[in-house]
C-alpha positions in Angstrom: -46.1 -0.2 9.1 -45.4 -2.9 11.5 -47.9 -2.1 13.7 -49.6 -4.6 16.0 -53.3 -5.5 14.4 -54.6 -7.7 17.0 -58.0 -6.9 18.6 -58.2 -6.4 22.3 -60.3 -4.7 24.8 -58.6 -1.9 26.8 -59.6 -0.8 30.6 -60.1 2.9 29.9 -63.1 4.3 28.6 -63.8 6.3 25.5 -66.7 7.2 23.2 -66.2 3.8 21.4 -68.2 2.2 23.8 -71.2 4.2 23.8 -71.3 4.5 20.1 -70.7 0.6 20.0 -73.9 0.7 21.7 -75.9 2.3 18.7 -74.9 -0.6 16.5 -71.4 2.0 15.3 -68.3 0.0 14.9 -65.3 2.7 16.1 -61.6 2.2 16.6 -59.4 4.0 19.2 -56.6 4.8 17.8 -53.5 7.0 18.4 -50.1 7.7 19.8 -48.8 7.2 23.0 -49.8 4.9 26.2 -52.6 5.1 28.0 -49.9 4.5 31.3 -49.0 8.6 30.7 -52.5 10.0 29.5 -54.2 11.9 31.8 -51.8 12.8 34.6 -49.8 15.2 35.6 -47.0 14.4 33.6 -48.6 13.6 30.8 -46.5 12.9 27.2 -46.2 11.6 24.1 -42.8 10.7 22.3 -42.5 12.9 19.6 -41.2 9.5 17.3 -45.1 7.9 18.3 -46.1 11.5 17.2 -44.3 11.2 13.4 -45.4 7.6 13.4 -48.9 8.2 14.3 -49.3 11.0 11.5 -48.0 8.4 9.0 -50.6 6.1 10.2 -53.2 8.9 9.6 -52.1 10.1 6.3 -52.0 6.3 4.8 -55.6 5.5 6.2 -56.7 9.0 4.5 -55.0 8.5 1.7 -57.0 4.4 1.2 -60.1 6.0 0.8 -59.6 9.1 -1.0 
């Protein structure tokens, strides 16, 4: 799909971290920048939206 695979940390929090904790790997994963979450204005271009739900429906579809 062209997307970036590279590993990285990321300075927001999630769940990840405490489950990373436990000895659970996790991925965060999804559409969007973390630059608009979580403020007043927040959004999500609806073509990161189609592209994300492509994303999704491929990783399902591996390991059906």
């Amino acid at each position: 799909m062209g997307l970036d695979a590279t590993l990285c940390g990321v300075p927001f929090g999630s769940d990840a971290s405490k489950l990373s904790r436990q000895g659970i790997p996790s991925l965060v994963i999804g559409p969007g920048s973390i630059d608009q979450a979580h403020a007043a204005v927040e959004f999500v271009e609806l073509d990161e939206v189609e592209r994300a739900f492509e994303f999704y429906r491929n990783f399902i579809l591996r390991f059906e």
